[in-house]
PARO-148135 format. One record per residue: residue in three letters; chain; x negated, y negated, z of N, C-alpha, C in turn. Coordinates in Angstrom, 1 decimal. Layout:
% residues N
+---------+--------+--------+--------+--------+--------+--------+--------+--------+--------+--------+
: residuo : cadena :     nu :     nv :     nw :    cau :    cav :    caw :     cu :     cv :     cw :
+---------+--------+--------+--------+--------+--------+--------+--------+--------+--------+--------+
:     ALA :      A :      X :      Y :      Z :      X :      Y :      Z :      X :      Y :      Z :
...
+---------+--------+--------+--------+--------+--------+--------+--------+--------+--------+--------+
***
This chain:
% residues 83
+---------+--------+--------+--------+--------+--------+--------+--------+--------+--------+--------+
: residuo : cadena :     nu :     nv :     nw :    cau :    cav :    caw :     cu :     cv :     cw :
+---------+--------+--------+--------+--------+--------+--------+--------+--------+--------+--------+
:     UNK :      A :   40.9 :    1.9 :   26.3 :   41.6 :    0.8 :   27.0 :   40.6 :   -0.1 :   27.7 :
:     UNK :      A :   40.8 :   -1.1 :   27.5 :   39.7 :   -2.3 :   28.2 :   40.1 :   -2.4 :   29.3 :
:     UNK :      A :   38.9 :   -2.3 :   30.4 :   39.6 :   -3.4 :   31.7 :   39.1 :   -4.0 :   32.0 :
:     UNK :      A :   39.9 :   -5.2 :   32.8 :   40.1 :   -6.3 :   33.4 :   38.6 :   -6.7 :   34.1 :
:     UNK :      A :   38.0 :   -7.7 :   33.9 :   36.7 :   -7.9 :   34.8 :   37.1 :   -8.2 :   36.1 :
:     UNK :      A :   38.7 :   -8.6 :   36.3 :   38.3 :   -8.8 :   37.8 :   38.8 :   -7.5 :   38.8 :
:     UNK :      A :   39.4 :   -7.0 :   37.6 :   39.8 :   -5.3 :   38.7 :   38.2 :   -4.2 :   38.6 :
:     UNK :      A :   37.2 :   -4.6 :   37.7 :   35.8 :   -4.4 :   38.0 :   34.9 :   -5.0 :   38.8 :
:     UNK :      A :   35.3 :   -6.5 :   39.2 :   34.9 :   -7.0 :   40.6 :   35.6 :   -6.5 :   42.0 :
:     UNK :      A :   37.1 :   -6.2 :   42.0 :   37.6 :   -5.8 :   42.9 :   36.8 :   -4.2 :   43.7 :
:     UNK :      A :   36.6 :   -3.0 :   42.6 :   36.1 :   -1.9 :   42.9 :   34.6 :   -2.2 :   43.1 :
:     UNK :      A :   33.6 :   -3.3 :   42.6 :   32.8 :   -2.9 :   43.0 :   32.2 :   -3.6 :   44.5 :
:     UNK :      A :   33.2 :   -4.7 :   44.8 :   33.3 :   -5.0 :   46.0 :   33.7 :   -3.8 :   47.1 :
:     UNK :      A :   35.0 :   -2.9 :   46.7 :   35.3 :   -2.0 :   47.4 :   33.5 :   -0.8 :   47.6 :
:     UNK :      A :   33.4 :   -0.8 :   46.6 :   32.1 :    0.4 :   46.8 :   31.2 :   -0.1 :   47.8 :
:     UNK :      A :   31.0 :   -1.6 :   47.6 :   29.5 :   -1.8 :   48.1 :   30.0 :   -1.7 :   49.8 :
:     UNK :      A :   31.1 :   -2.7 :   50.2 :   31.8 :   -2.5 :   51.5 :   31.5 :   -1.0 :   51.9 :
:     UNK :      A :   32.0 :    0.2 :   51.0 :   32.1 :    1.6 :   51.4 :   30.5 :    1.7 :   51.9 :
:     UNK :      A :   29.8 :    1.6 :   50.7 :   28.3 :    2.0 :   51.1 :   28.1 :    1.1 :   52.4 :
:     UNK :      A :   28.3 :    0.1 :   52.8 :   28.0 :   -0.6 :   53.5 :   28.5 :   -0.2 :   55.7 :
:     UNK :      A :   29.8 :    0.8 :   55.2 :   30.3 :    1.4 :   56.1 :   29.9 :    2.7 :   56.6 :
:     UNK :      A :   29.4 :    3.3 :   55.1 :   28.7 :    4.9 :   55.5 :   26.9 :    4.2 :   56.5 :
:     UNK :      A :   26.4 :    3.2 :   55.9 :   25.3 :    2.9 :   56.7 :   25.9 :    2.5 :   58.3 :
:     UNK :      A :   27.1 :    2.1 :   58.5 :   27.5 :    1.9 :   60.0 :   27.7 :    3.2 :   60.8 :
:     UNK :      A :   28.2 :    4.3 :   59.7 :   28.7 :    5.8 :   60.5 :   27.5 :    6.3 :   60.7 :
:     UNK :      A :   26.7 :    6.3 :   59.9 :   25.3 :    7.2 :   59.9 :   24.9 :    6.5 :   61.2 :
:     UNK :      A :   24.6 :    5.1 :   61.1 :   23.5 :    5.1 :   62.3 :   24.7 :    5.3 :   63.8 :
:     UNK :      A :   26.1 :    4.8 :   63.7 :   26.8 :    5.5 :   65.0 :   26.6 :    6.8 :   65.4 :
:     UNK :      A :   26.7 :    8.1 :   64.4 :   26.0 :    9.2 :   64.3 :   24.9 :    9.0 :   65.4 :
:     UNK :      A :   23.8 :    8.8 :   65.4 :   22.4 :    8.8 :   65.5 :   23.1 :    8.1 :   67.0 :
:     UNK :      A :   23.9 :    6.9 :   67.2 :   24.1 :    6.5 :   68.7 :   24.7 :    7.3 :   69.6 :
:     UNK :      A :   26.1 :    8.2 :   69.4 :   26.5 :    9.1 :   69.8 :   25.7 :   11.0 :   69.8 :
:     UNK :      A :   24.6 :   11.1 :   69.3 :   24.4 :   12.5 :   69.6 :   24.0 :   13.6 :   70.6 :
:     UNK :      A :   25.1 :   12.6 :   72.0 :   24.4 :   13.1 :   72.8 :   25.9 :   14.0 :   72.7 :
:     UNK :      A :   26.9 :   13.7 :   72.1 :   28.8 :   14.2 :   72.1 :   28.7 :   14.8 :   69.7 :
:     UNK :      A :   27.7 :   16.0 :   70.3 :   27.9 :   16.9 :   69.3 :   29.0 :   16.5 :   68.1 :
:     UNK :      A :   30.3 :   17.3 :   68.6 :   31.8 :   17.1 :   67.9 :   31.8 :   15.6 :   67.1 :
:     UNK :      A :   31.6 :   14.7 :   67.5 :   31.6 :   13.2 :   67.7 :   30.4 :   12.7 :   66.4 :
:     UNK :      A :   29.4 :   13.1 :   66.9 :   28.5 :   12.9 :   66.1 :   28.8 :   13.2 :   64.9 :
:     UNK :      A :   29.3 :   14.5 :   64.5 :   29.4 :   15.7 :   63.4 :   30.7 :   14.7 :   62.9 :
:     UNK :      A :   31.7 :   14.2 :   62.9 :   32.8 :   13.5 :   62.7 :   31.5 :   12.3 :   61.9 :
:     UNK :      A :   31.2 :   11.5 :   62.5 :   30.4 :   10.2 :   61.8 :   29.6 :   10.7 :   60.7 :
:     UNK :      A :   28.9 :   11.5 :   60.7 :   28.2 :   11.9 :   59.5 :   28.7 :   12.7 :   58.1 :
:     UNK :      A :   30.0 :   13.2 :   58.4 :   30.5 :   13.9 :   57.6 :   31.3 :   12.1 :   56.7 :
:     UNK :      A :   32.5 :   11.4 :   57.9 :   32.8 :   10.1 :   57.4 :   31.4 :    9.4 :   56.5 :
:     UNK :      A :   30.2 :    9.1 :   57.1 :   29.3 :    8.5 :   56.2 :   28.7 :    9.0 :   55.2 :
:     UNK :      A :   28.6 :   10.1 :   54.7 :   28.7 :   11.0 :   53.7 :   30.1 :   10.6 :   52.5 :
:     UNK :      A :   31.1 :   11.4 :   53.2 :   32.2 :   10.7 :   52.1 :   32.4 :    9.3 :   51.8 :
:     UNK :      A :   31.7 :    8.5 :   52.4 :   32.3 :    6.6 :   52.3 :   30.5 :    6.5 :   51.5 :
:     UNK :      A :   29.7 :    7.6 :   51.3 :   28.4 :    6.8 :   50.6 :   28.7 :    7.5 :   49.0 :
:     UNK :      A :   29.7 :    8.8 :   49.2 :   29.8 :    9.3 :   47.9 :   31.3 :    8.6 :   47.1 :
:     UNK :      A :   31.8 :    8.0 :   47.9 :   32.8 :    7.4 :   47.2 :   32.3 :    6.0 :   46.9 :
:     UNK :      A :   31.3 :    5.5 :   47.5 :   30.8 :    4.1 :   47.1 :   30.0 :    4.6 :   45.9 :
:     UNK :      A :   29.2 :    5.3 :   45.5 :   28.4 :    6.2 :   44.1 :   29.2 :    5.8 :   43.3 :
:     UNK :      A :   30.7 :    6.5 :   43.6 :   31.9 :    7.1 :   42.4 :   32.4 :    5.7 :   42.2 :
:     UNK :      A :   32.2 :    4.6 :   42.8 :   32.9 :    2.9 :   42.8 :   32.0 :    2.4 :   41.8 :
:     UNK :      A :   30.8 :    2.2 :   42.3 :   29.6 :    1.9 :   41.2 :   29.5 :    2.4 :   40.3 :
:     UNK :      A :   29.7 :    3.7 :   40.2 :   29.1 :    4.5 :   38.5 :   30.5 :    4.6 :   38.0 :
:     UNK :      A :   31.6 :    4.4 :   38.1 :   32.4 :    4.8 :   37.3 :   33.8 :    3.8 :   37.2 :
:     UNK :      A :   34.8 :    3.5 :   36.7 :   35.9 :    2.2 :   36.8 :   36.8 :    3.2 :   36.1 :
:     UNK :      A :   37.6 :    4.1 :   37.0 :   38.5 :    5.0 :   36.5 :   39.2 :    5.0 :   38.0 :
:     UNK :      A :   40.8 :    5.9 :   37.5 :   41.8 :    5.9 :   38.3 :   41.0 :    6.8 :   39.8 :
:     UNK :      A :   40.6 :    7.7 :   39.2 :   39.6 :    8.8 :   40.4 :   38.9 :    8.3 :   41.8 :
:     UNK :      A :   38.1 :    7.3 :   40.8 :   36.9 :    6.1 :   41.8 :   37.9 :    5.0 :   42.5 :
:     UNK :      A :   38.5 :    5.3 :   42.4 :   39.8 :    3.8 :   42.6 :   40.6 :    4.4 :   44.0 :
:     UNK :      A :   41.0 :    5.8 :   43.7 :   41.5 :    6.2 :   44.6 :   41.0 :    7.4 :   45.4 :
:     UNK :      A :   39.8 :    8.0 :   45.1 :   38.6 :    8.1 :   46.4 :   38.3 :    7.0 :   47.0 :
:     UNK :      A :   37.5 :    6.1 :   46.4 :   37.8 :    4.8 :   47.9 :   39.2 :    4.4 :   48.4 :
:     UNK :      A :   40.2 :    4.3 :   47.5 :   41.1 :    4.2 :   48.7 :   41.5 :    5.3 :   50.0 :
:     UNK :      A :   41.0 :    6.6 :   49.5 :   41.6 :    7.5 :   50.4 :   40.9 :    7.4 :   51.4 :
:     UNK :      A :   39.5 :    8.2 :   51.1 :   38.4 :    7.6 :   51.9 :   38.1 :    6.6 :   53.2 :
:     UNK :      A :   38.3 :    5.9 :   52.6 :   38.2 :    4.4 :   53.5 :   39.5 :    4.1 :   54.0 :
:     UNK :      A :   40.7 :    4.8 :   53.6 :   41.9 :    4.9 :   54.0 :   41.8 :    5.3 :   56.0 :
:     UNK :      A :   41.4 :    7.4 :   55.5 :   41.2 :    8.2 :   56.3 :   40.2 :    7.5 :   57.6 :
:     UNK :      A :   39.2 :    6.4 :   56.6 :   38.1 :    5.9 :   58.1 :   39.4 :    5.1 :   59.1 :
:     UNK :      A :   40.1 :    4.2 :   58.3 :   40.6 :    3.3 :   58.9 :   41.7 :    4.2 :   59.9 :
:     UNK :      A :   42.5 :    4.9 :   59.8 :   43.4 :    5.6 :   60.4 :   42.4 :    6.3 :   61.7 :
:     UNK :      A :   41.8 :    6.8 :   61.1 :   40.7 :    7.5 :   62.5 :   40.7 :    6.8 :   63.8 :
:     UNK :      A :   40.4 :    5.1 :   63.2 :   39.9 :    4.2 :   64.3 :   40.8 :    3.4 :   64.5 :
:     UNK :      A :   42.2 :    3.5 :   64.2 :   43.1 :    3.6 :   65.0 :   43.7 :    4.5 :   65.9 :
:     UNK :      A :   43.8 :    5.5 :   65.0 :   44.2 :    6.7 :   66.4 :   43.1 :    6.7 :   67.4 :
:     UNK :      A :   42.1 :    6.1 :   67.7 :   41.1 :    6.3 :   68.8 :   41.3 :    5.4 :   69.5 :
:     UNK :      A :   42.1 :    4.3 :   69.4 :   42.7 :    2.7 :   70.1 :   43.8 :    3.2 :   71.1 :
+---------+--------+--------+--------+--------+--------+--------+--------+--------+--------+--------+
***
């Protein structure tokens, strides 16, 4: 089945954003480690948002499509419940 070049522009826009968000948790990580719990939350999120940005770039399947959505879903819900 062929796809669409711009639903392969869409995901890889989503990946790079992702990777672009795990480099903001990581280094939050590194600002918060004086609040353990806290820290350990940002590094685990920038881990999952750098391996779902991988799966965006290397791959254009239903999988990669919807680990970043969930992913970057779960970031977004986080930092609302913290509002």
């Amino acid at each position: 089945m062929a796809v669409s070049h711009d639903r392969t522009s869409l995901l890889a826009v989503g990946a790079i954003a992702s990777g672009g968000a795990a480099i903001i948790h990581a280094a939050a990580a590194g600002a918060h480690a004086e609040h353990t719990a806290l820290a350990r939350v940002f590094v685990v999120l920038a881990v999952a948002q750098a391996a779902a940005a991988a799966a965006g770039l290397l791959r254009d399947d239903r999988w990669s499509r919807a680990t970043l959505a969930t992913v970057n879903g779960f970031a977004v819900g986080g930092w609302i419940a913290s509002r």
